[in-house]
LODO-878198 format. One record per residue (C-alpha): residue number from 1; residue in one letter; chain; x, y, z. Coordinates in nm, 2 decimals. Layout:
<atoms>
k  r  c  X  Y  Z
NUM  A  A  X  Y  Z;
...
</atoms>
This chain:
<atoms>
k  r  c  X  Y  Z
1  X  A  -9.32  -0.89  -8.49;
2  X  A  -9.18  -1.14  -8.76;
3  X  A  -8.86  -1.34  -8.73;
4  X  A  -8.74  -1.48  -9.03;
5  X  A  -8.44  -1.74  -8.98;
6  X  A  -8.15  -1.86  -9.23;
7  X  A  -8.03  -2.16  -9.18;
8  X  A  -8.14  -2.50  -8.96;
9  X  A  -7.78  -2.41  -8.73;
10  X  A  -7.95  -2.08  -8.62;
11  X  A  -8.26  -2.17  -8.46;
12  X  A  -8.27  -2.20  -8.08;
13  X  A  -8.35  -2.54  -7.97;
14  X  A  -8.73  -2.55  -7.77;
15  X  A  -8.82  -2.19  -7.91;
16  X  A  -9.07  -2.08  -8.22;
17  X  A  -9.06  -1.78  -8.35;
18  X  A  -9.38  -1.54  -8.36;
19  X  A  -9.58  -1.51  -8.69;
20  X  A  -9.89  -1.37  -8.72;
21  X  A  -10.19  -1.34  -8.55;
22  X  A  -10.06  -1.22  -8.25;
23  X  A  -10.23  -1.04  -8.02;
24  X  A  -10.26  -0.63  -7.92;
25  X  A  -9.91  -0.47  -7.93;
26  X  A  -9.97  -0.35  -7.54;
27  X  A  -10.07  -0.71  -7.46;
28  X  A  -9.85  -0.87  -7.60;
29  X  A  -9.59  -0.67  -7.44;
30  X  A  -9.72  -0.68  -7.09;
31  X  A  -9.76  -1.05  -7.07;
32  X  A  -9.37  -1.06  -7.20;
33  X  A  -9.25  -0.85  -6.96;
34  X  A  -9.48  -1.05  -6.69;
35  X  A  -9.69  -0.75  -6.66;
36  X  A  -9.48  -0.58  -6.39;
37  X  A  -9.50  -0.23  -6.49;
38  X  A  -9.37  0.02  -6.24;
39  X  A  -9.47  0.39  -6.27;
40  X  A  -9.21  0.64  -6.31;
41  X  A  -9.17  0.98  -6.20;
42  X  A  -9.01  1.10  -6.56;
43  X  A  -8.77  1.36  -6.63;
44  X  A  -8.84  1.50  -6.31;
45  X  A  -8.78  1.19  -6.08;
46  X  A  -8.82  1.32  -5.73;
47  X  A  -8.46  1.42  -5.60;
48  X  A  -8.30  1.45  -5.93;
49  X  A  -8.41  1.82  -6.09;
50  X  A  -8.32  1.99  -5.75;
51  X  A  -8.01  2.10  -5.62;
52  X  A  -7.84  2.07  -5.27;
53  X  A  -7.94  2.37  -5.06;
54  X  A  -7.70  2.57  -4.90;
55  X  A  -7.40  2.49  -5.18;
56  X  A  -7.43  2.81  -5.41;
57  X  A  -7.69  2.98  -5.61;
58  X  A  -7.73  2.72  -5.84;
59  X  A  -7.74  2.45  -5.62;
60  X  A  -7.35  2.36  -5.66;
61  X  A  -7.05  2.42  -5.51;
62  X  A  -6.77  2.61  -5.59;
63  X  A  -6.71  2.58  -5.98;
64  X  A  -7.02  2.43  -6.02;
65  X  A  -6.95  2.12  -5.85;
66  X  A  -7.15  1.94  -5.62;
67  X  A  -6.92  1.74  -5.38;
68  X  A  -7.10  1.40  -5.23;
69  X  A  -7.17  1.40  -4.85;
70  X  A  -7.06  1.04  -4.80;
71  X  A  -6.90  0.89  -5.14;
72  X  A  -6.91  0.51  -4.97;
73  X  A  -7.13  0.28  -5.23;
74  X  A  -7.19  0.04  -4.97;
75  X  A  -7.36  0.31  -4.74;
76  X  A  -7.77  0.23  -4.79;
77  X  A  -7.92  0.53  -4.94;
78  X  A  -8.21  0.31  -5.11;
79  X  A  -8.49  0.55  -5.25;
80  X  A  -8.82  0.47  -5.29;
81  X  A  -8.94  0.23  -5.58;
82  X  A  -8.99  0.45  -5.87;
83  X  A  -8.74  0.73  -5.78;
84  X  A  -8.39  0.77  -5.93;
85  X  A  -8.14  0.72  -5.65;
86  X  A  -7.95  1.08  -5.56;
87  X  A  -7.60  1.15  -5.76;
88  X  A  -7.30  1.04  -5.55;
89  X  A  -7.10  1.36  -5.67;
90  X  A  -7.20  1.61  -5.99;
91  X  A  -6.92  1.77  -6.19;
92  X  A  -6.90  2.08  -6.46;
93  X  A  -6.67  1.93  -6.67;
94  X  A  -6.51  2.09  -7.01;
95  X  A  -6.67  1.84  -7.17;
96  X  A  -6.71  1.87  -7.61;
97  X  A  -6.96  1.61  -7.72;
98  X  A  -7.11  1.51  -8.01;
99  X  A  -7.33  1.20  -7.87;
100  X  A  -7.13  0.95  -8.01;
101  X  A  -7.16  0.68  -7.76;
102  X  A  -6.74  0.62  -7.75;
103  X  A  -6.70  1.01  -7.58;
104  X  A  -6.75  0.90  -7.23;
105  X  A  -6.52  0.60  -7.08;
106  X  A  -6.47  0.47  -6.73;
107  X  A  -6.16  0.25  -6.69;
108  X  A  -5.89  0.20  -6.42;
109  X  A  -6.08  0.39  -6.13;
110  X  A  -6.14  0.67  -6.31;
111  X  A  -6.39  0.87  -6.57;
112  X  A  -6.28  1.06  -6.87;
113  X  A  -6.56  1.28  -7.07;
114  X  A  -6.40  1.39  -7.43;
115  X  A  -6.32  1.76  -7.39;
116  X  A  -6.04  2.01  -7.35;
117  X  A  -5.86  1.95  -7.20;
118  X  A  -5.91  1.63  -7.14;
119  X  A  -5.96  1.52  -6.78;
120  X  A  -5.95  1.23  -6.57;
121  X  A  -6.16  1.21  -6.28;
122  X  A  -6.17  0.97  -5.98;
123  X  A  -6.49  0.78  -6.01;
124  X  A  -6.54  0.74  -5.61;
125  X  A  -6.50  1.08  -5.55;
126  X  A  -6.51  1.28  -5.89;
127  X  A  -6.20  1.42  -5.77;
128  X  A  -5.92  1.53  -6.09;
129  X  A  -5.67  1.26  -6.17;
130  X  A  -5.51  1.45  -6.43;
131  X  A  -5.58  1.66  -6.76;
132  X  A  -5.42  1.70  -7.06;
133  X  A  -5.47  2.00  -7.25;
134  X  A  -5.58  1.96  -7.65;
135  X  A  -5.56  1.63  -7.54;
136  X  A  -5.93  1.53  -7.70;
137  X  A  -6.04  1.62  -8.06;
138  X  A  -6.39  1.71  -8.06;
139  X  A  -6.62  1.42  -8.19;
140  X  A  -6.31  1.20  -8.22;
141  X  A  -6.35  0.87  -7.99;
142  X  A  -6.19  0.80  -7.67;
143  X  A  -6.04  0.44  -7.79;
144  X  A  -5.96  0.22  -7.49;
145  X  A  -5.75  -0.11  -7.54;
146  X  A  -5.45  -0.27  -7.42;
147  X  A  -5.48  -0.10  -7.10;
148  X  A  -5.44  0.21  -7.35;
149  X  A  -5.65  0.53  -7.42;
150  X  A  -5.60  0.62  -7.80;
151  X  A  -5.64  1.00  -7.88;
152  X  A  -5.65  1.17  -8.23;
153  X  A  -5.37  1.45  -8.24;
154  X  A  -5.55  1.82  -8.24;
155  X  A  -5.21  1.90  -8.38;
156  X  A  -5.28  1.80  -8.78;
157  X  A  -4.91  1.66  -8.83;
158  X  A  -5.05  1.26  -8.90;
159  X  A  -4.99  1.15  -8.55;
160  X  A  -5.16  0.92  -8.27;
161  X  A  -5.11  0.92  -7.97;
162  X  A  -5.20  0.64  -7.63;
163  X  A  -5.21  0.72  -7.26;
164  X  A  -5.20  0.54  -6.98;
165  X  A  -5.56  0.61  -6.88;
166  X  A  -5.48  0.58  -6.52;
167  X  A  -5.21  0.89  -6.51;
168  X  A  -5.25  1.03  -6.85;
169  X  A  -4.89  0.99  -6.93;
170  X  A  -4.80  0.90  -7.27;
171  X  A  -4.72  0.55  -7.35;
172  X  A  -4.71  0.50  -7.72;
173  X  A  -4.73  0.76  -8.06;
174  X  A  -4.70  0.66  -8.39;
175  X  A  -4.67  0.87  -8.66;
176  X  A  -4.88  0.82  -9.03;
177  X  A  -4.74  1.06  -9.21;
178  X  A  -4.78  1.42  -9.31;
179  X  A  -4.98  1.39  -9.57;
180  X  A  -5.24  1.27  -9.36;
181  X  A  -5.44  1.48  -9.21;
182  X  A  -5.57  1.44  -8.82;
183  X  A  -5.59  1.04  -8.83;
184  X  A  -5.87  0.90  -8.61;
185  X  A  -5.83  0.58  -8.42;
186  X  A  -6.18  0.39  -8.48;
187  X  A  -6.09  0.02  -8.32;
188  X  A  -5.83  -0.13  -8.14;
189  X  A  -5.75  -0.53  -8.09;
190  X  A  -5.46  -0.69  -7.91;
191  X  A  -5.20  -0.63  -8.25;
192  X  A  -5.28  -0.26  -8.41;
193  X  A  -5.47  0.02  -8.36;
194  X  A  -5.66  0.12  -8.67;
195  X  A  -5.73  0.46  -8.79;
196  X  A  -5.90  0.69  -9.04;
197  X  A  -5.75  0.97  -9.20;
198  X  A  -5.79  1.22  -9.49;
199  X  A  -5.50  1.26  -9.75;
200  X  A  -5.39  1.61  -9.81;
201  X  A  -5.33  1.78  -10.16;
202  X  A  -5.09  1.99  -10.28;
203  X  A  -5.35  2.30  -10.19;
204  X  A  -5.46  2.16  -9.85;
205  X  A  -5.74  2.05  -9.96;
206  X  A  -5.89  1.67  -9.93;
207  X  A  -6.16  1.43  -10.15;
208  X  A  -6.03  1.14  -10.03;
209  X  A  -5.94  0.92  -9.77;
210  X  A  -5.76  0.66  -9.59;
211  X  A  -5.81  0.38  -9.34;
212  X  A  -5.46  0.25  -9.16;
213  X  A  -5.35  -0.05  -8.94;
214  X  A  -5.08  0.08  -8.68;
215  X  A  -4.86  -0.15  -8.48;
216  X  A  -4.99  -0.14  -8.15;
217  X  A  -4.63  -0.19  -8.03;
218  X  A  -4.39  -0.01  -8.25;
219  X  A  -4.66  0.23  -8.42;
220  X  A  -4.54  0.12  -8.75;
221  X  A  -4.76  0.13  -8.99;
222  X  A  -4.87  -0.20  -9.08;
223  X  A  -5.09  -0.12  -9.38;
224  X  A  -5.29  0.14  -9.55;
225  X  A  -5.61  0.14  -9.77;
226  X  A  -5.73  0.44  -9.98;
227  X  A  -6.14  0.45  -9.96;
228  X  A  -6.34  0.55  -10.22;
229  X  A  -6.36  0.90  -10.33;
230  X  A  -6.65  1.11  -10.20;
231  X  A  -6.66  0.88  -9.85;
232  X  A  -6.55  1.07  -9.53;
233  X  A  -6.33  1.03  -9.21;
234  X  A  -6.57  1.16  -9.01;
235  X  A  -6.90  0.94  -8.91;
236  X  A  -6.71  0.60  -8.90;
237  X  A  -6.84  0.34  -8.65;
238  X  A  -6.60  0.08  -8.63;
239  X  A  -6.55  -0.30  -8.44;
240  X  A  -6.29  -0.54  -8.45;
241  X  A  -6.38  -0.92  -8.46;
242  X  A  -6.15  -1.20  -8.51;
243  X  A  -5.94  -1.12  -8.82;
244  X  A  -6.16  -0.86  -8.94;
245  X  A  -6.26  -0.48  -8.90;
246  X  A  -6.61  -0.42  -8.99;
247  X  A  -6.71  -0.06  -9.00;
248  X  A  -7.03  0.15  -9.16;
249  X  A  -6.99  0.54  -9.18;
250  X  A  -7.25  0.85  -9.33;
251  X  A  -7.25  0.73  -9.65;
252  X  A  -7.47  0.42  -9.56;
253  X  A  -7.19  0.17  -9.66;
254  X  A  -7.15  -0.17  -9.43;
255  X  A  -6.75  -0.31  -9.48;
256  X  A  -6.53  -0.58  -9.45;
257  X  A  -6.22  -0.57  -9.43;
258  X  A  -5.90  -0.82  -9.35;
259  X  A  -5.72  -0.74  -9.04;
260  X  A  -5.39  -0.89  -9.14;
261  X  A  -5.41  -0.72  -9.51;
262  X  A  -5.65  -0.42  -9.50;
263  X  A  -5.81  -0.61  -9.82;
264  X  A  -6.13  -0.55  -9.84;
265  X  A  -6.36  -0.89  -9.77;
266  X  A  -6.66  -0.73  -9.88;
267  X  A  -6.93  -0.45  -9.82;
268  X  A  -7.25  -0.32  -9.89;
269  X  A  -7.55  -0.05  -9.87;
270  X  A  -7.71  -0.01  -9.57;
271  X  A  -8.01  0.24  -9.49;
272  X  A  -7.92  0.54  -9.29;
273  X  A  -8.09  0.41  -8.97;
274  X  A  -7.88  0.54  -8.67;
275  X  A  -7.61  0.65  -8.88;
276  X  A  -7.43  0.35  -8.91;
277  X  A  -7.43  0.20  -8.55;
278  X  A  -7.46  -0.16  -8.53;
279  X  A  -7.34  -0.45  -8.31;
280  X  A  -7.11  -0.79  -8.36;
281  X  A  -7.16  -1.12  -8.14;
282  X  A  -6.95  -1.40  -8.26;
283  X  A  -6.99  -1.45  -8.61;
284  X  A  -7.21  -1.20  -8.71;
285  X  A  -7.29  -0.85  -8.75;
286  X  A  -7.65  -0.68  -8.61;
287  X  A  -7.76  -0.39  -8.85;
288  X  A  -8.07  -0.23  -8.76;
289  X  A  -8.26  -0.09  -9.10;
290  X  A  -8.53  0.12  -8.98;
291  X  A  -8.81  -0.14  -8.95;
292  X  A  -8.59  -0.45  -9.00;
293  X  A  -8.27  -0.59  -8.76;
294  X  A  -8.07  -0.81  -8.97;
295  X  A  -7.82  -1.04  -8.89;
296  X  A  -7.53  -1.07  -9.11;
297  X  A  -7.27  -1.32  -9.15;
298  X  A  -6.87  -1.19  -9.12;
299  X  A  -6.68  -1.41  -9.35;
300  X  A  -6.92  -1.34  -9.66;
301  X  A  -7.20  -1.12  -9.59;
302  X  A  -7.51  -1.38  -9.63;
303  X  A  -7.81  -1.29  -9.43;
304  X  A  -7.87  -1.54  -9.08;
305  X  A  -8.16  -1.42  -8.95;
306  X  A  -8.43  -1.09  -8.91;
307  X  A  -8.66  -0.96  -8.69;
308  X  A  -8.91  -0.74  -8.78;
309  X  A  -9.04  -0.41  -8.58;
310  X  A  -9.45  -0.35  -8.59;
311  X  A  -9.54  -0.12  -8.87;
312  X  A  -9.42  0.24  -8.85;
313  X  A  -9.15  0.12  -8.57;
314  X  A  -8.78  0.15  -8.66;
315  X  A  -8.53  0.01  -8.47;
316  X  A  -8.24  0.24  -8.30;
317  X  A  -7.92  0.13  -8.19;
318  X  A  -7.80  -0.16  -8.05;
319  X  A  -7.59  -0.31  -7.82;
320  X  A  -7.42  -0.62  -7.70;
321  X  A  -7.38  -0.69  -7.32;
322  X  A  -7.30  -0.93  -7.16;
323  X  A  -7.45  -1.16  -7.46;
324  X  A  -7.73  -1.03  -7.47;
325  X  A  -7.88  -0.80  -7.79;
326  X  A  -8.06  -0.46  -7.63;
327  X  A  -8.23  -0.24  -7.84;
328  X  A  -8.50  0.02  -7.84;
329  X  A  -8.77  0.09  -8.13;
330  X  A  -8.90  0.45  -8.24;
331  X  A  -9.24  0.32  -8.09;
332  X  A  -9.11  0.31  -7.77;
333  X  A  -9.02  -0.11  -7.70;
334  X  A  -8.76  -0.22  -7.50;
335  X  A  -8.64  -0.54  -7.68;
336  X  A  -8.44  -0.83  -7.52;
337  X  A  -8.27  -1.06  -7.80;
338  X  A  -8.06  -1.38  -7.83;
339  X  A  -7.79  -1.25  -8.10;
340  X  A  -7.71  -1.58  -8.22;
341  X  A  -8.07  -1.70  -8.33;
342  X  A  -8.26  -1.33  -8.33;
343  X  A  -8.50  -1.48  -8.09;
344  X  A  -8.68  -1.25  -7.84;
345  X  A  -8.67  -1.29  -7.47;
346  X  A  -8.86  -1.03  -7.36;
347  X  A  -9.06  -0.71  -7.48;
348  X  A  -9.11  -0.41  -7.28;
349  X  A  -9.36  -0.13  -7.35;
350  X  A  -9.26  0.00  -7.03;
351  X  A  -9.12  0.33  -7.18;
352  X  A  -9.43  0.41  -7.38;
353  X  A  -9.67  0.38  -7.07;
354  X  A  -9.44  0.64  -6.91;
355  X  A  -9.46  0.85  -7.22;
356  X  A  -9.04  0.87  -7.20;
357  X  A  -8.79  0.84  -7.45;
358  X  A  -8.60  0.54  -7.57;
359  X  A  -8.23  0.48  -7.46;
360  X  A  -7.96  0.47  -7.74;
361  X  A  -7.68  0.37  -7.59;
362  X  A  -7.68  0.02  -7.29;
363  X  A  -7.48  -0.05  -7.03;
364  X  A  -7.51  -0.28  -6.74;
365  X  A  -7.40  -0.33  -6.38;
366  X  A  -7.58  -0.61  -6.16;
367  X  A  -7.90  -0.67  -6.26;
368  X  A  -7.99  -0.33  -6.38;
369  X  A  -7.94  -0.23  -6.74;
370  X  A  -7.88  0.19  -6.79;
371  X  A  -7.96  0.29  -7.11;
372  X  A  -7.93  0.69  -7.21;
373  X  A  -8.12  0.88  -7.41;
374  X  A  -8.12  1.16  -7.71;
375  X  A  -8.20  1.48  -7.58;
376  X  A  -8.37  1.57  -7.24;
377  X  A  -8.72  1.64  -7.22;
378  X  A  -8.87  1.28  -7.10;
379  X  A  -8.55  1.15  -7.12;
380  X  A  -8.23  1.12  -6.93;
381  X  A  -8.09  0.77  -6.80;
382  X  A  -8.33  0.50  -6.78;
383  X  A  -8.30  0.20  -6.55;
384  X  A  -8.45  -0.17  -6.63;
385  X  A  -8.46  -0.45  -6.47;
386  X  A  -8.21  -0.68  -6.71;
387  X  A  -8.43  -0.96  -6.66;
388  X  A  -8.78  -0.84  -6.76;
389  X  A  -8.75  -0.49  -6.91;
390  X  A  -8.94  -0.34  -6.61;
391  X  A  -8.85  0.05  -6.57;
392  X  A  -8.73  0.11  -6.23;
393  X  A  -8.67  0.45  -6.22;
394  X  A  -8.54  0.73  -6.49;
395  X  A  -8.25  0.98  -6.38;
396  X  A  -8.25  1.34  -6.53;
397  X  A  -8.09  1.63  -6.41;
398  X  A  -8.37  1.94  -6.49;
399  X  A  -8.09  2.13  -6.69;
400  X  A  -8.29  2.14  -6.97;
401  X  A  -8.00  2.08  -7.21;
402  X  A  -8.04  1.98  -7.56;
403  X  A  -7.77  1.78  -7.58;
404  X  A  -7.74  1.40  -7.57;
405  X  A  -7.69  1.18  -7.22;
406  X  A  -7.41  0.99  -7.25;
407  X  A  -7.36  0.68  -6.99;
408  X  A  -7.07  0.46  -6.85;
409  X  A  -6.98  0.25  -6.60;
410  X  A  -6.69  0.09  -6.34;
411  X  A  -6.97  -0.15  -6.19;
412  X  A  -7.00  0.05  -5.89;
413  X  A  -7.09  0.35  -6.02;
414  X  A  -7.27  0.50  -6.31;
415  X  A  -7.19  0.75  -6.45;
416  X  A  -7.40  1.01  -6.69;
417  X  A  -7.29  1.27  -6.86;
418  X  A  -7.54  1.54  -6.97;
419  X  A  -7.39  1.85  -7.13;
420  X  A  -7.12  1.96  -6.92;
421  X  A  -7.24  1.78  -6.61;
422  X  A  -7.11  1.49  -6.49;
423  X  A  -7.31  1.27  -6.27;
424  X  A  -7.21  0.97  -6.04;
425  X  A  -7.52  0.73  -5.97;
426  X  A  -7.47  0.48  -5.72;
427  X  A  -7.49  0.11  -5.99;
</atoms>
């Protein structure tokens, strides 16, 4: 691991940074991680694969639900160390995911999976809130702010539309204009909702695109930027920070842009690492480039500090929470990182000793961090002690389903979504 630092400001005071000569990767990574290594039971953690007996062939209740005996949190249901706690409640939902980390939310008391229709349901209980029907575009991002959930419109006439996530009534719609094809909201901050969209030709057809600043308000349209031709509307990962809106998308571009102006600040090449996904603390952006994280600076693009993966390794995605910098490596690390200085705080090679697979997507409730994983075999939902990167216990239904975990949560719960399944874990 090399860390290479830009700039006196960004070094953290009473820290150096690692250089050479180090010792054995799995040494190394014990002695970070104090050596506490607990031993997991995999994708088949004891009391996770089965089903309750006696609630329908497959081990469900009616419509494939599986309704939770006693849904009180506080109730002590502690399993034993290295086992995944039992769900609270499972759901068969009409979920339509993609993996994009944005397609599960959990806001307001409730949990909303991107589908059709789209349903709300009632986190304690996994009870439904409400659904709206076509009210989800498939890969589309559920877009919370302002106490808002922004929805693309699957109805193709240039309009957006925000619900109160709570009820699912409609509280705001703006309207971008026919010849715009199904605009995407991709960020939110406390004035305007931004979108992308592609504009229509006379045929139909579309080479181009645009990205949009809509008056979170009035749903005027505050400004709108035409991209450059042969980039898409689709793949956009997008984050609002101060006065600017930084996005990357699929074809490997990193950009700038000015909140107030839509003029674009600056942008560049990135590699096609994790299609785009990156991270913002402050005043920088957090790009991972297969063996290299980078640090970059928002006003102008110059380069703060990097940290550098063991050979072969390339970093996945990663996440801010709770300011703290959590990502995973292709050769199976757990890494804890100050964002502002790049400086690691811990290492964990936890993963690798239980042969699993790396989380992509981090959230955190106590002192546990959840991060879920691509795919299922060996993987599932993964649970870490926050403070030294020790795996506790991984989560995984048994479905066998190919598709990506997705994970949220309220604080209380957590809540991972596998498939159609919808699973509440006690947080």
């Amino acid at each position: 691991m090399l860390i290479r630092h830009y700039g006196d400001d960004h070094m953290a005071k009473g820290r150096s940074s690692t250089t050479g000569g180090r010792a054995s990767r799995r040494q190394a990574l014990r002695l970070a991680a104090g050596g506490v290594t607990l031993a997991v039971l995999g994708a088949g953690a004891a009391g996770c694969g089965e089903k309750d007996e006696g609630s329908g062939d497959d081990g469900k209740g009616s419509g494939g639900d599986r309704p939770a005996e006693d849904n009180d949190p506080s109730e002590d249901a502690t399993p034993e160390a290295g086992q995944a706690p039992e769900p609270l409640w499972t759901k068969s939902t009409s979920a339509q995911t993609y993996g994009n980390n944005d397609e599960l939310v959990a806001v307001d008391g409730v949990v909303i999976a991107a589908g059709n229709p789209l349903v709300a349901l009632d986190g304690a209980t996994g009870e439904e809130q409400w659904s709206l029907e076509g009210g989800a575009v498939p890969g589309a991002a559920l877009l919370l702010g302002n106490g808002t959930l922004y929805l693309a419109s699957g109805n193709y006439d240039g309009t957006v539309g925000g619900y109160d996530p709570a009820s699912g009534k409609e509280t705001w719609r703006s309207h971008l204009g026919k010849e715009y094809r199904q605009p995407r909201p991709i960020a939110v901050d406390e004035a305007q909702v931004y979108v992308i969209a592609e504009i229509l030709e006379g045929d139909g057809s579309s080479s181009t695109n645009v990205v949009a600043a809509l008056n979170s308000g009035t749903g005027k349209v505050v400004w709108k930027e035409q991209r450059d031709v042969g980039t898409e509307q689709n793949g956009v990962h997008a984050v609002v920070q101060d006065r600017y809106l930084i996005y990357t998308d699929f074809k490997q571009n990193l950009t700038v842009r000015d909140t107030a102006t839509g003029g674009q600040v600056w942008t560049q090449k990135t590699t096609e690492t994790n299609y785009g996904v990156f991270a913002v603390h402050q005043d920088l952006i957090i790009v991972p480039q297969r063996q290299q994280l980078q640090a970059f600076h928002l006003p102008d693009g110059t380069e703060k500090w990097s940290v550098q993966a063991e050979d072969f390794d390339a970093f996945q995605e990663p996440a801010i929470v709770e300011d703290v910098l959590y990502i995973a490596d292709s050769g199976r690390t757990l890494w804890s990182i100050e964002p502002r200085t790049g400086e690691v705080i811990w290492q964990s090679g936890d993963l690798s000793d239980a042969g699993a697979r790396v989380p992509r997507q981090f959230v955190k409730a106590g002192d546990t961090l959840y991060g879920a994983t691509s795919l299922d075999e060996q993987g599932g939902i993964h649970a870490f002690d926050a403070t030294t990167g020790a795996l506790r216990w991984t989560f995984n239904d048994g479905s066998g389903d190919h598709r990506a975990w997705l994970v949220a949560t309220d604080s209380t719960h957590v809540f991972a979504l596998h498939g159609e399944d919808l699973h509440a874990l006690p947080a």
